[in-house]
PyMOL Python script that loads the backbone (N, CA, C, O; Angstrom):
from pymol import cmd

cmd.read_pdbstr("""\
ATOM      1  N   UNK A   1    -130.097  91.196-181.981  1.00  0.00           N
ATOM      2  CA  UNK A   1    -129.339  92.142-181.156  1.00  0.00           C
ATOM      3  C   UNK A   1    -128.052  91.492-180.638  1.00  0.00           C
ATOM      4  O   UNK A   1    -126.991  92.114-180.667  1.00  0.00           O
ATOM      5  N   UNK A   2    -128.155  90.075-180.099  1.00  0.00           N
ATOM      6  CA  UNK A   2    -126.819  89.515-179.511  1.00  0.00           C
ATOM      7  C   UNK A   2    -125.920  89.533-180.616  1.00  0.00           C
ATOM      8  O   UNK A   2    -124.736  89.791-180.398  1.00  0.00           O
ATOM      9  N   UNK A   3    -126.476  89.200-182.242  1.00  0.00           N
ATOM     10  CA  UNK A   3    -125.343  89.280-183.353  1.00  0.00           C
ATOM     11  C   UNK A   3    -124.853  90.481-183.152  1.00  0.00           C
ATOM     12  O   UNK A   3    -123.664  90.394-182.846  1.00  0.00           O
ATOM     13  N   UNK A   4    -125.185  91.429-183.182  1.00  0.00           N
ATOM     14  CA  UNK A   4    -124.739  92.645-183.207  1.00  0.00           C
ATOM     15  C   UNK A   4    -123.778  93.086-182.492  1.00  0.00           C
ATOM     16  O   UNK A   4    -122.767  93.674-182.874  1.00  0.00           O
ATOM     17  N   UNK A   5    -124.098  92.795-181.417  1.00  0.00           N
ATOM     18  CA  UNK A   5    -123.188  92.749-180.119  1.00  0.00           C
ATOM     19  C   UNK A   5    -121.658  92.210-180.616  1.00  0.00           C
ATOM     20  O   UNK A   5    -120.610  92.857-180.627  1.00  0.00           O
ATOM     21  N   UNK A   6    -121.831  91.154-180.921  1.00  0.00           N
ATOM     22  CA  UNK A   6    -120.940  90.217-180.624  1.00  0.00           C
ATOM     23  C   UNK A   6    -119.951  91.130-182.172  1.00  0.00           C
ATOM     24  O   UNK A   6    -118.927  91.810-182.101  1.00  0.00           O
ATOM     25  N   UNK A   7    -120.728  90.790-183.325  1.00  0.00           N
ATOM     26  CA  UNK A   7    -119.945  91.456-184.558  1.00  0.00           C
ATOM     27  C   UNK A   7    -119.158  93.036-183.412  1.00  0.00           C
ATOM     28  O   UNK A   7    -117.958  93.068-183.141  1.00  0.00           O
ATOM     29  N   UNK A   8    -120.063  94.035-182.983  1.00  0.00           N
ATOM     30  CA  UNK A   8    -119.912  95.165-182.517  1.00  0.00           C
ATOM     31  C   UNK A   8    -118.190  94.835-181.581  1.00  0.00           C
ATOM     32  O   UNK A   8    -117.181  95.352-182.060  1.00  0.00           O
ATOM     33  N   UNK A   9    -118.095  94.082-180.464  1.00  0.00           N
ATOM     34  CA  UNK A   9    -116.612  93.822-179.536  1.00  0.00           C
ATOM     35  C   UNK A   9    -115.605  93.163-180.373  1.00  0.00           C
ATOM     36  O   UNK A   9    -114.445  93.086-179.969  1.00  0.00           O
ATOM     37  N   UNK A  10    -116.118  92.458-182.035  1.00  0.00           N
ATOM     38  CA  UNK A  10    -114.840  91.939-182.465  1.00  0.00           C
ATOM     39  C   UNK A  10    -114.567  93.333-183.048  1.00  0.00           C
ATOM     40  O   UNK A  10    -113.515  93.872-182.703  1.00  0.00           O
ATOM     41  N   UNK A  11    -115.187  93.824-183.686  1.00  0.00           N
ATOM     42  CA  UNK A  11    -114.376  95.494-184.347  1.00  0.00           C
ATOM     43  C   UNK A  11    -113.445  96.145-183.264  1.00  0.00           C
ATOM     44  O   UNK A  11    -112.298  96.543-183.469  1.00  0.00           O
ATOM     45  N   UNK A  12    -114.254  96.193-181.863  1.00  0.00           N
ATOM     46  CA  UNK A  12    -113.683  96.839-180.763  1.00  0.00           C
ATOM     47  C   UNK A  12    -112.527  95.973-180.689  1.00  0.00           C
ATOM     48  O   UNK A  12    -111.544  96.703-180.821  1.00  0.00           O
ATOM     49  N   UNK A  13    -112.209  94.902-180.558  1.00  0.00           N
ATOM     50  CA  UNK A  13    -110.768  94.030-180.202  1.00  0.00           C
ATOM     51  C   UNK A  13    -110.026  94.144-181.629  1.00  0.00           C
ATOM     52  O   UNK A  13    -108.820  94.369-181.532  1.00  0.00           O
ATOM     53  N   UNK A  14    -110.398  94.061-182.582  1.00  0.00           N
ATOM     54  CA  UNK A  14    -109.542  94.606-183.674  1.00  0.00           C
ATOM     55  C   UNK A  14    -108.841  95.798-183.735  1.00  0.00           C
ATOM     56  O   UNK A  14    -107.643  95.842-184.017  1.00  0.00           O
ATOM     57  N   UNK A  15    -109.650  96.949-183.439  1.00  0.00           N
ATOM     58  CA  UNK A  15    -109.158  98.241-183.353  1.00  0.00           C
ATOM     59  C   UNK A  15    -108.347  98.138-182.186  1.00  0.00           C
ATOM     60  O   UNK A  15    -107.252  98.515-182.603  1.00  0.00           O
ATOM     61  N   UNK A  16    -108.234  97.908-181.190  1.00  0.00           N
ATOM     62  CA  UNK A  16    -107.374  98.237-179.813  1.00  0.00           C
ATOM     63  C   UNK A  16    -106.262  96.926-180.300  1.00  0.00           C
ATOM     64  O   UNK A  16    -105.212  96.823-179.665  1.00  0.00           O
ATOM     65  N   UNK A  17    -106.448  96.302-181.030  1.00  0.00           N
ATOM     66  CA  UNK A  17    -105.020  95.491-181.789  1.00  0.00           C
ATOM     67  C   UNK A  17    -104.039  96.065-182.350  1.00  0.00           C
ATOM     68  O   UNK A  17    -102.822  95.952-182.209  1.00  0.00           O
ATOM     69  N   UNK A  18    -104.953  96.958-183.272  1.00  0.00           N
ATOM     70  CA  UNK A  18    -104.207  97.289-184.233  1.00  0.00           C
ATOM     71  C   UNK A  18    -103.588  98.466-183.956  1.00  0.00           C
ATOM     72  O   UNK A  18    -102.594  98.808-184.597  1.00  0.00           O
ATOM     73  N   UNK A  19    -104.383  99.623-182.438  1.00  0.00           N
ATOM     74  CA  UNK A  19    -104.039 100.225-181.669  1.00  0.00           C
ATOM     75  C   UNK A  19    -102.337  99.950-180.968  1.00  0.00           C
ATOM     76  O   UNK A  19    -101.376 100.669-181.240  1.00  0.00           O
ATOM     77  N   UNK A  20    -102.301  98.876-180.135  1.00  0.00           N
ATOM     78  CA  UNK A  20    -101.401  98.623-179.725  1.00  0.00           C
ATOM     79  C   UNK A  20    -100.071  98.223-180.876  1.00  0.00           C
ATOM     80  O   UNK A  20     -98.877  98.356-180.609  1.00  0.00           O
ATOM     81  N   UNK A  21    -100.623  97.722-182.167  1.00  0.00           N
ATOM     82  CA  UNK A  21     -99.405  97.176-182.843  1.00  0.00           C
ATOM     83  C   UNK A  21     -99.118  98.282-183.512  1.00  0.00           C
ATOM     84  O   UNK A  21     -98.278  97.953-184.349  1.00  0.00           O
ATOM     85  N   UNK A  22     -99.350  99.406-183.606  1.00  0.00           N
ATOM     86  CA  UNK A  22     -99.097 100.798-183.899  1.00  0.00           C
ATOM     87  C   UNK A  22     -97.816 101.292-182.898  1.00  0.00           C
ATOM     88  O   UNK A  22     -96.684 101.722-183.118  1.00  0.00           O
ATOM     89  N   UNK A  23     -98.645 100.984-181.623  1.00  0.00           N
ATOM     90  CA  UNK A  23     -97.979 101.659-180.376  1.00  0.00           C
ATOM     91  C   UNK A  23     -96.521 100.956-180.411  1.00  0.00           C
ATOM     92  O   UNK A  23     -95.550 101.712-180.449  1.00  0.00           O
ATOM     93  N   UNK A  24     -96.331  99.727-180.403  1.00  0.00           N
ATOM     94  CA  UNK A  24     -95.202  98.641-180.399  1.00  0.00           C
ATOM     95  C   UNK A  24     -93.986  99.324-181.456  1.00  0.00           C
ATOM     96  O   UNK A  24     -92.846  99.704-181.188  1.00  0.00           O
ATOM     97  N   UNK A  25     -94.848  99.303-182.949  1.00  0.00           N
ATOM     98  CA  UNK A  25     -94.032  99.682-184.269  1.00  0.00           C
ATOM     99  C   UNK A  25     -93.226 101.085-183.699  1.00  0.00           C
ATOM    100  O   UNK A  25     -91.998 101.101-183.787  1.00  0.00           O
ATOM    101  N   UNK A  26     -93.992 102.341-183.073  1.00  0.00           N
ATOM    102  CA  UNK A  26     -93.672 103.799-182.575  1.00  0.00           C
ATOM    103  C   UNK A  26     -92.809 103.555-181.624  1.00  0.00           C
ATOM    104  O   UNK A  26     -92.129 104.571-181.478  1.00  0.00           O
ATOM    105  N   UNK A  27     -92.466 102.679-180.856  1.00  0.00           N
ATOM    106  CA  UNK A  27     -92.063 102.371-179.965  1.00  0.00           C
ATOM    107  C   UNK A  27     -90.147 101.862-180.320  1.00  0.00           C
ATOM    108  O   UNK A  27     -89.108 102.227-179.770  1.00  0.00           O
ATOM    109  N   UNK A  28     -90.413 100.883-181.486  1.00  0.00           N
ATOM    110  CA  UNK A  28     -89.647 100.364-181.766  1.00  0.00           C
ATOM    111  C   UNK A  28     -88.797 101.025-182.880  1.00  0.00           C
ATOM    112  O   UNK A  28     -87.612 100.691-182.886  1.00  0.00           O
ATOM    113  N   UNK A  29     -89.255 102.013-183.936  1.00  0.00           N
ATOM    114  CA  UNK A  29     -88.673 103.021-184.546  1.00  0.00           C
ATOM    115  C   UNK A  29     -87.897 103.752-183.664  1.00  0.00           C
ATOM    116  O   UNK A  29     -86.691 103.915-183.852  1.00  0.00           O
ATOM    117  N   UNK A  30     -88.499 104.207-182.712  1.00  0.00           N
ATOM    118  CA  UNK A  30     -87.835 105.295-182.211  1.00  0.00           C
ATOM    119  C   UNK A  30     -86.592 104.714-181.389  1.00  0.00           C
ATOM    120  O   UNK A  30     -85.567 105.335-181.107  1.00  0.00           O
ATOM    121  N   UNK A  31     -86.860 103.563-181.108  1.00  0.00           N
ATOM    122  CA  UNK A  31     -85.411 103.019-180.427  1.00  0.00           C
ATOM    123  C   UNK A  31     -84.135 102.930-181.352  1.00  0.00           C
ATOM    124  O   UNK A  31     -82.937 103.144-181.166  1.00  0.00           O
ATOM    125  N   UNK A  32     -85.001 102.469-182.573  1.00  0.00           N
ATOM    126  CA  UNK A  32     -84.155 102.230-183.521  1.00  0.00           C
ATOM    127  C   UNK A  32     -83.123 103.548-184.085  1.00  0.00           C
ATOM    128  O   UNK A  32     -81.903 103.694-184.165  1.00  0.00           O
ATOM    129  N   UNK A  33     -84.311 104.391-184.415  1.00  0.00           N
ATOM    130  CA  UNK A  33     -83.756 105.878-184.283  1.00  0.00           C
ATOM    131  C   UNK A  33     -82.874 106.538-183.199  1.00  0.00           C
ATOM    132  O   UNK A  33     -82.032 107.363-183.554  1.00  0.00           O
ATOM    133  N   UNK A  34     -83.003 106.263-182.082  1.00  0.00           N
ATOM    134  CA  UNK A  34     -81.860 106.571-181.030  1.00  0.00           C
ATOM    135  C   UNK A  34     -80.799 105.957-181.217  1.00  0.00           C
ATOM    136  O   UNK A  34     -79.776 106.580-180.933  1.00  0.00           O
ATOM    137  N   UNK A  35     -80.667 104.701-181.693  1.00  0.00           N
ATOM    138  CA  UNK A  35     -79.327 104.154-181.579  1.00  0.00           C
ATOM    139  C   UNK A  35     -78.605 104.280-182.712  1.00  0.00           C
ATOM    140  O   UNK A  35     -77.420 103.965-182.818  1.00  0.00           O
ATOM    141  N   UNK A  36     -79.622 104.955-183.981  1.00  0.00           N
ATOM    142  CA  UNK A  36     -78.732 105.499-185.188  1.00  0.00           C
ATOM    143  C   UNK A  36     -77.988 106.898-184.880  1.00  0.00           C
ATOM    144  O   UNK A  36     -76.931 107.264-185.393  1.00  0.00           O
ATOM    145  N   UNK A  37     -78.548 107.409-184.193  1.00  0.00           N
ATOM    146  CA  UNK A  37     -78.607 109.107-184.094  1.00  0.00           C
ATOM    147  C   UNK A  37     -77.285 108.721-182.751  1.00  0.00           C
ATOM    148  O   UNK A  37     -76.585 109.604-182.255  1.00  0.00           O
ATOM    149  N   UNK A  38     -77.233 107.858-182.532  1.00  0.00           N
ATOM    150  CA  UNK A  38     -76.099 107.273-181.087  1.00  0.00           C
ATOM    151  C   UNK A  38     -74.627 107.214-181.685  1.00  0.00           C
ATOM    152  O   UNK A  38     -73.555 107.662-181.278  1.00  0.00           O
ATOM    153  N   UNK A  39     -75.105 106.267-183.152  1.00  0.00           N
ATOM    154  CA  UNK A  39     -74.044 105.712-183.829  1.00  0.00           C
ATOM    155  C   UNK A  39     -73.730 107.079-184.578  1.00  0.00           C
ATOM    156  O   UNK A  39     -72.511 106.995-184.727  1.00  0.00           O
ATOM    157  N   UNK A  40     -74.075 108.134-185.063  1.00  0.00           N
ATOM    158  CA  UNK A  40     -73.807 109.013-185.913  1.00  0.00           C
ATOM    159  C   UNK A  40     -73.185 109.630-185.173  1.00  0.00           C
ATOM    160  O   UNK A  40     -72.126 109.856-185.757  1.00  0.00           O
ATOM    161  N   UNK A  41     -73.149 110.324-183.662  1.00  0.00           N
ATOM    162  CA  UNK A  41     -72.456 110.979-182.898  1.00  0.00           C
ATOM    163  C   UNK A  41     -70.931 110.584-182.395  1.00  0.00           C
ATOM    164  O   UNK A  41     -69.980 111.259-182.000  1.00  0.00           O
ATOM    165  N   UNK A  42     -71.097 109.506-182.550  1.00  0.00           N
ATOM    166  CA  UNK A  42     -69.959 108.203-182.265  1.00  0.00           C
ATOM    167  C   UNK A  42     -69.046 108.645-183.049  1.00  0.00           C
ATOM    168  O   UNK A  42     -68.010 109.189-182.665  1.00  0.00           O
ATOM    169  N   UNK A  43     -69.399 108.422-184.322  1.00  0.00           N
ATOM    170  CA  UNK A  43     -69.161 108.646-185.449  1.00  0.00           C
ATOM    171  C   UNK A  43     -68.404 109.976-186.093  1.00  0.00           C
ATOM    172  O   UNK A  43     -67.986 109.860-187.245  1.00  0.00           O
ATOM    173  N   UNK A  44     -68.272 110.839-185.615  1.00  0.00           N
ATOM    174  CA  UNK A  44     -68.709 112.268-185.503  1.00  0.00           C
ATOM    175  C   UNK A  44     -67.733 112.619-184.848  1.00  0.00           C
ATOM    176  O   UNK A  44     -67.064 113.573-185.244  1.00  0.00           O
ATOM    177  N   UNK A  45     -67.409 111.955-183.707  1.00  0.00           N
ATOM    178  CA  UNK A  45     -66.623 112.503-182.664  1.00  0.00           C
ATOM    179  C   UNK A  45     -65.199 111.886-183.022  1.00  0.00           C
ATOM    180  O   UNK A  45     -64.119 112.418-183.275  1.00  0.00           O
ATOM    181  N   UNK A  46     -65.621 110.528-182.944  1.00  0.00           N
ATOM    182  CA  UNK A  46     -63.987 110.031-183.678  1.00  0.00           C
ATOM    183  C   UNK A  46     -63.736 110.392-185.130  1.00  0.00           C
ATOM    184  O   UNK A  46     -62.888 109.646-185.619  1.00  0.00           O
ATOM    185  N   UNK A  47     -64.299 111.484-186.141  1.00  0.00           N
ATOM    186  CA  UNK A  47     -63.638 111.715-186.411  1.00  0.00           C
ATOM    187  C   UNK A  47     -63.537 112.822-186.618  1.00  0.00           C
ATOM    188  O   UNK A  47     -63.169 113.092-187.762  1.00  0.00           O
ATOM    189  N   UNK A  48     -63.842 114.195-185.508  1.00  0.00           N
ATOM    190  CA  UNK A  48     -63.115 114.507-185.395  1.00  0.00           C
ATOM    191  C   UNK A  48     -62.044 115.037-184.900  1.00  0.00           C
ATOM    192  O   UNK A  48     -61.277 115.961-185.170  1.00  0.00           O
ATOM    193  N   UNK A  49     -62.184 114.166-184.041  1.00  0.00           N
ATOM    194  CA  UNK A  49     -60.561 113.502-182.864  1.00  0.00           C
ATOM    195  C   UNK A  49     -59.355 113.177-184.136  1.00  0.00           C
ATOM    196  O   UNK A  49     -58.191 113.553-184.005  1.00  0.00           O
ATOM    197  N   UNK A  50     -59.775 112.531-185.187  1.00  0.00           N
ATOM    198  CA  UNK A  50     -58.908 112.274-186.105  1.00  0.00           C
ATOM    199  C   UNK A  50     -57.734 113.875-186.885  1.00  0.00           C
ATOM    200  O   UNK A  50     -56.548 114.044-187.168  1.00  0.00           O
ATOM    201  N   UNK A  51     -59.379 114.918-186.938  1.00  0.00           N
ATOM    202  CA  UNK A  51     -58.541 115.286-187.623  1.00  0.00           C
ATOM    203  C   UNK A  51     -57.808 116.241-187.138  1.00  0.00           C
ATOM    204  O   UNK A  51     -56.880 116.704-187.801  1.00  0.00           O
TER     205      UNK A  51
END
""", "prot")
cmd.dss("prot")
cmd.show_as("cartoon", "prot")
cmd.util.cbc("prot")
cmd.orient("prot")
């Protein structure tokens, strides 16, 4: 039973790992994505101020 256990909380600490490095990646796209969607407006505007 203690094997069990013990196998049983490493799955649990794996999953809430891999949980969070999910959360991090979602986290970090989307920043990434704001500052493209930042740069495209930027973008956008000067030119067309240009024309």
């Amino acid at each position: 039973m203690k094997y069990r256990a013990k196998n049983h909380s490493k799955q649990v600490l794996i999953l809430l790992g891999l949980d969070i490095l999910i959360y991090v990646v979602q986290i970090g796209l989307s920043r990434e994505i704001m500052k493209a969607t930042d740069a495209l407006l930027f973008v956008n505007k000067n030119i067309a101020n240009m024309i």
